[in-house]
C-alpha positions in Angstrom: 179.4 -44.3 189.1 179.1 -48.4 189.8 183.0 -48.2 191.6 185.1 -51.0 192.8 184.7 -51.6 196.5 184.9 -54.2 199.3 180.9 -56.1 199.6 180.0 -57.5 202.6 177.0 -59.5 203.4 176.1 -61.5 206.4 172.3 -63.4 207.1 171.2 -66.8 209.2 171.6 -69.9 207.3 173.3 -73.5 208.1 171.9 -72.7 211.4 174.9 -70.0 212.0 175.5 -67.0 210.4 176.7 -67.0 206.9 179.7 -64.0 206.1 180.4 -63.2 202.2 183.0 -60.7 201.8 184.2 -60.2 198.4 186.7 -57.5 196.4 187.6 -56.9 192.6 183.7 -56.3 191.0 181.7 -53.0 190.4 179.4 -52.9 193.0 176.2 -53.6 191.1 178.2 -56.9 189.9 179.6 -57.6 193.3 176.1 -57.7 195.3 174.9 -59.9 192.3 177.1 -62.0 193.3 177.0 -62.5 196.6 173.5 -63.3 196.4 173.9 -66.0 194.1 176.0 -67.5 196.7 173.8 -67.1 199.8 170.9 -68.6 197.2 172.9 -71.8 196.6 173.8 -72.0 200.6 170.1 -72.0 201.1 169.6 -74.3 198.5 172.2 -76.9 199.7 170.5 -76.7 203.2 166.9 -77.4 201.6 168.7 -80.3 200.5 170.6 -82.0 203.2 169.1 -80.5 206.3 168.7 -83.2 208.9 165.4 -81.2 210.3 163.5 -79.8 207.5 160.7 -82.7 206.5 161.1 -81.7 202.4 164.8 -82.6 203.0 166.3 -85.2 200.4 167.6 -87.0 204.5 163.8 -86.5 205.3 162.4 -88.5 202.6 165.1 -90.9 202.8 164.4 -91.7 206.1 160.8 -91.8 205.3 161.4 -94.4 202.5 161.2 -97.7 203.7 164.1 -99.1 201.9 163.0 -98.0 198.4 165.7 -96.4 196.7 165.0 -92.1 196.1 166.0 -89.8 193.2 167.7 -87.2 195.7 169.6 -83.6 194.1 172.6 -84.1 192.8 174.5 -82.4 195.3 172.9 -84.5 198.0 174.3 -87.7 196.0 177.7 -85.6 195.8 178.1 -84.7 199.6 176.7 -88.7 200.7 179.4 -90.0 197.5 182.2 -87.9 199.6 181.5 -89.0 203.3 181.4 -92.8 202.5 184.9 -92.2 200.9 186.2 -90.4 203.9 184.4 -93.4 205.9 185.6 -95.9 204.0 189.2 -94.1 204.1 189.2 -94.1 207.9 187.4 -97.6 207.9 184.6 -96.1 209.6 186.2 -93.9 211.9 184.1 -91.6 210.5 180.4 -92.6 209.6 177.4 -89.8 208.8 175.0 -93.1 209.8 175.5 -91.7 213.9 172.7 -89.6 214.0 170.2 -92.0 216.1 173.0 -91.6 218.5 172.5 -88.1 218.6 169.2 -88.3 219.0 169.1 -90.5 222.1 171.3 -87.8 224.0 168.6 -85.2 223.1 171.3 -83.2 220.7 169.5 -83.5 217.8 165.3 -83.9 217.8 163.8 -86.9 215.8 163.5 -87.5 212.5 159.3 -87.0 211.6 157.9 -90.1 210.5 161.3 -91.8 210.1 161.7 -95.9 210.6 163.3 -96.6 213.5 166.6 -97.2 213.3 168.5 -100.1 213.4 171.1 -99.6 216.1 173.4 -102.3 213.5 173.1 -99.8 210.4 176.4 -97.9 209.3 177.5 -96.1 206.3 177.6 -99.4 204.5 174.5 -99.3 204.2 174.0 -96.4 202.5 173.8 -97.6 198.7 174.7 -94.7 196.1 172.7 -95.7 192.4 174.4 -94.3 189.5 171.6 -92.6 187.7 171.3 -90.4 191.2 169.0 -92.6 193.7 169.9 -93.6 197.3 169.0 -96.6 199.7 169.1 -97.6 202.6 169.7 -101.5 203.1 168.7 -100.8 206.2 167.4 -98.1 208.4 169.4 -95.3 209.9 169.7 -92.0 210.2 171.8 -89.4 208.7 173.5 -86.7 209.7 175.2 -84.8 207.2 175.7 -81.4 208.8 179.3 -80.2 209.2 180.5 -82.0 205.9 176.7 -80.3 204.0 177.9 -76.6 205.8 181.6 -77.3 204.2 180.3 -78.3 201.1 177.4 -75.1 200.7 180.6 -72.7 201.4 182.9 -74.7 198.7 179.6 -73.6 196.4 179.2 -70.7 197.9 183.0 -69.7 196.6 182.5 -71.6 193.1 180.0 -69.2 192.5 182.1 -66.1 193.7 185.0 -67.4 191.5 182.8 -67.8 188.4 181.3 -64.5 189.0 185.3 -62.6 188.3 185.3 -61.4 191.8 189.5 -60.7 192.7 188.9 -62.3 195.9 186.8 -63.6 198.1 185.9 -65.1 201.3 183.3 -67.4 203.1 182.7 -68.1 206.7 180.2 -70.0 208.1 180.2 -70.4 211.6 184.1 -71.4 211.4 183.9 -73.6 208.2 186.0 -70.6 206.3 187.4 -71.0 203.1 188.7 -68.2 200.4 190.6 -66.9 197.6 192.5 -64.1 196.5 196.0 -62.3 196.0 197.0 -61.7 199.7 196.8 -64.5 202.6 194.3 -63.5 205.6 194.9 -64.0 209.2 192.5 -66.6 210.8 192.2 -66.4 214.3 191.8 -70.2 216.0 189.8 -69.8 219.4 189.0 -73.6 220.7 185.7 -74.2 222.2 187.3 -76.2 224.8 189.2 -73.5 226.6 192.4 -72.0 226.1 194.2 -69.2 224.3 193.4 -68.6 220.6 196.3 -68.6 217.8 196.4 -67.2 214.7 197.0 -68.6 210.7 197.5 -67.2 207.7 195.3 -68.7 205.2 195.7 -68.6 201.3 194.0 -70.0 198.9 192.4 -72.6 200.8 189.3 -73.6 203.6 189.7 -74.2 207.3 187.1 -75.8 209.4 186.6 -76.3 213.3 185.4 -78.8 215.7 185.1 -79.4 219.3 183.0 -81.5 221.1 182.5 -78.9 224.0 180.3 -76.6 223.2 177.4 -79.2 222.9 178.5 -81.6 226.1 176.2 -82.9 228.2 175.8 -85.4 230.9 174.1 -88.4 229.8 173.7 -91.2 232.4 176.8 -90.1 234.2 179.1 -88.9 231.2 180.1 -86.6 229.4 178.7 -86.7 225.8 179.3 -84.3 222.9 178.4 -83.6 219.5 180.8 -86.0 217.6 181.0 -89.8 218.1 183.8 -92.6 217.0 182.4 -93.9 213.9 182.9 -97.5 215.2 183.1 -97.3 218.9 179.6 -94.6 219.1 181.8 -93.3 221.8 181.7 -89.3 222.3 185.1 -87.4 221.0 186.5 -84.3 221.2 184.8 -83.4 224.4 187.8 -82.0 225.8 189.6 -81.1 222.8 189.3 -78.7 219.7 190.6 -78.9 216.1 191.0 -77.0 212.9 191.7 -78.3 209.6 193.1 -76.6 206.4 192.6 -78.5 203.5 191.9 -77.6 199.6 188.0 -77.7 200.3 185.8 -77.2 203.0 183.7 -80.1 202.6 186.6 -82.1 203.1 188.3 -80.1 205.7 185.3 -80.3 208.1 185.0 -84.7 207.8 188.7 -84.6 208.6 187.8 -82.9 211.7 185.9 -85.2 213.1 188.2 -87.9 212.1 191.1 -86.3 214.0 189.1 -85.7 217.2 188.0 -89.6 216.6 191.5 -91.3 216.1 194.6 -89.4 215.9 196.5 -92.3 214.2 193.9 -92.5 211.4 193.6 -88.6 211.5 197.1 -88.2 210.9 197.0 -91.2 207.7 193.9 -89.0 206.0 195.8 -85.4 206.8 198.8 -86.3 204.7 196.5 -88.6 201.8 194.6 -85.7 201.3 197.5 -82.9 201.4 195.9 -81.1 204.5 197.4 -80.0 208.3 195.4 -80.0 211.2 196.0 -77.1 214.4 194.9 -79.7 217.7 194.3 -78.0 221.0 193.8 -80.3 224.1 193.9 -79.4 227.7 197.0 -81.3 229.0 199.7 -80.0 225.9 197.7 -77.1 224.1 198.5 -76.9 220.4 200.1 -79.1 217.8 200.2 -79.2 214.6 199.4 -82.5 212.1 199.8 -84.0 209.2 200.9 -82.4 205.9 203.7 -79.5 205.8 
């Protein structure tokens, strides 16, 4: 007898693990299922993975300014963080990973062009019939928004399928559906005691410049950078998001640990709250009820 039971799957992917956990399907059904969605996670980190040389960001980087017919859902993810950069007026800019690079947290593009250390995500040039350019040379980083974005797939997929609910977590980008809420524990990287959230029908993700800091040249560096600035953020501070997608949850972190002020403006535009956790007050909550 094929009965109805809780599935759950976990396996390495997005350079975390990947959990699937999903209720309402016969089994047979239900591990179908989940391994559609850990095939389109792999497939979305094929495509945007800042370190694989097949990688649409590969050849991109590798193109000497000619413009490159990349998979759609490369297009969609690069479409979506020059909004949320152009929403934040560059606050938030993918274009920072050459930055990364130089403090040894992420290794160097094979074969890429140098960067120009001018480049920003206006110069990333979106074609309508699916190509990208680069006016000029930089270097892209799409990770946290491209590990939001697989999990928003990821639960499309477990949607579509007729599972009753659902739920996937990778590495703290989390989002779900289902009948009942589900508590979320919150534990920031930077120290401090964890809280607790229910979460609905909706995706939470996490960020913290700690767990990545290093000393460069005297300071302290982390993970995320001030679009504009190219300063390090977050180093001593940790933030969750909870927004209607992950994808979008996840570039709204990085804005908040950026610039409050503008953090706080894209929170309420785009109908989300964020849970902040700094050393000095410990946690607030921001933006929309």
């Amino acid at each position: 007898m094929n009965a109805m039971r809780d599935i759950a799957r976990a396996r390495p992917l997005l350079g975390t693990i990947v959990a699937i956990r999903v209720a309402g399907l016969p089994e047979t059904a239900a591990i179908a299922a989940v391994e559609c969605a850990f095939a389109e996670i792999g497939s979305v980190h094929r495509c945007m993975s800042f370190h694989e040389r097949d990688s649409d960001l590969s050849k991109l980087h590798r193109a000497n300014g000619a413009a490159i017919d990349v998979d759609p859902r490369t297009h969609e993810v690069l479409q979506r963080a020059i909004g949320i950069a152009r929403e934040s007026d560059g606050v938030f800019d993918p274009g920072i990973a050459a930055q990364l690079v130089g403090w040894n947290l992420l290794p160097a593009p094979e074969n890429a062009q140098p960067a120009d250390a001018e480049a920003t995500w206006r110069d990333i040039e979106l074609h309508g019939d699916g190509r990208v350019r680069l006016r000029r040379p930089l270097w892209i980083d799409l990770g946290g928004i491209a590990k939001g974005f697989a999990v928003d797939r990821a639960l499309a997929i477990l949607r579509a399928h007729g599972c009753l609910s659902a739920s996937v977590n990778a590495g703290g980008d989390l989002a779900r559906f289902g009948p009942e809420a589900e508590l979320v524990v919150i534990d920031p990287s930077c120290g401090g005691a964890r809280t607790a959230i229910e979460l609905a029908d909706r995706a939470i993700a996490s960020s913290s410049g700690a767990p990545l800091s290093t000393r460069v040249r005297g300071r302290w560096r982390g993970a995320h950078l001030h679009g504009r600035n190219r300063h390090a953020v977050g180093v001593r501070r940790s933030v969750s998001v909870v927004a209607t997608s992950c994808c979008v949850a996840d570039a709204l972190t990085k804005v908040v640990l950026a610039d409050l002020r503008v953090g706080e403006k894209l929170l309420r535009r785009h109908g989300a709250h964020a849970y902040l956790f700094d050393e000095m007050r410990g946690w607030r909550t921001l933006g929309a009820a």
